[in-house]
Residue, then its C-alpha position, 0 to 999 in steps of 0.5 A: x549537498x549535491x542533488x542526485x541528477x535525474x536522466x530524462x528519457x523520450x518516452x510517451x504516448x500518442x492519444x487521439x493525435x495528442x503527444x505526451x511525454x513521458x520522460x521518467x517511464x525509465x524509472x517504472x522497471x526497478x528491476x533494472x539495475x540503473x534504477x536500483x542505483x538512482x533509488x539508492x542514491x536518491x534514499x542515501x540523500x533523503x536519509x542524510x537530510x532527515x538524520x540532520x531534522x532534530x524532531x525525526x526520532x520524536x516524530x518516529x516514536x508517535x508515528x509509531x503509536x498512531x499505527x499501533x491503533x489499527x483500522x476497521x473498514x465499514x462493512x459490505x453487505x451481501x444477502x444471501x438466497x436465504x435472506x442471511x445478511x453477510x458481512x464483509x469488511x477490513x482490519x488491521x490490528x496495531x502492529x499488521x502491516x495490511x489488513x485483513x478481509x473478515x466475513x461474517x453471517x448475520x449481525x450476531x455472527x461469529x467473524x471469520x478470516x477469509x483472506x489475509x495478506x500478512x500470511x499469504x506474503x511470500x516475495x515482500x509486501x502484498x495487499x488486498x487492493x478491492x473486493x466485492x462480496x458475492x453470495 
């Protein structure tokens, strides 16, 4: 199978008197429809490859398992003028595509949702990339 030719371009920097290269900076703007081309040719190779590796759909099927678990993040702790600790932390539920950010007052609290990227998604996939607490 053909590998998908790769353009070079002349792109770089200057630091401090130190040249670098950049040659696939081109390939940053995915709203140009060059790269859309290269992507969707480089994708059609890849799935052509994978549909020949006979584990593929044994991979997929405990791939999939694995990420139903879900995830929870230790929490940040904020204290409040009040000396209430609160609680902030991360979980995604099997089946969420990104987690979401709970709250919650005191150790025996009841969580609380405060923002949650699954929803708030509008224009493809979006995540909660950092947070920090403040009282």
């Amino acid at each position: 199978m053909p590998r998908i030719e790769t353009q070079r371009g002349d792109a770089g920097d200057d630091f401090h008197g130190t040249w670098v290269e950049d040659p696939y900076r081109w390939l940053e703007d995915d709203a140009d429809p060059e790269v859309k081309s290269w992507v969707l040719a480089q994708n059609a190779e890849t799935e052509a490859f994978l549909a020949r590796v006979p584990e593929r759909a044994l991979l997929r099927t405990r791939l999939t398992e694995l990420f139903q678990i879900g995830s929870v993040s230790l929490p940040a702790i904020a204290r409040l003028s009040s000396g209430v600790c609160r609680y902030f932390f991360t979980r995604r539920n099997g089946g969420e595509d990104q987690p979401r950010l709970f709250v919650q007052d005191g150790i025996d609290g009841t969580e609380r949702v405060l923002f949650d990227p699954n929803r708030e998604a509008t224009n493809g996939p979006l995540a909660l990339d950092w947070y920090y607490p403040s009282p």
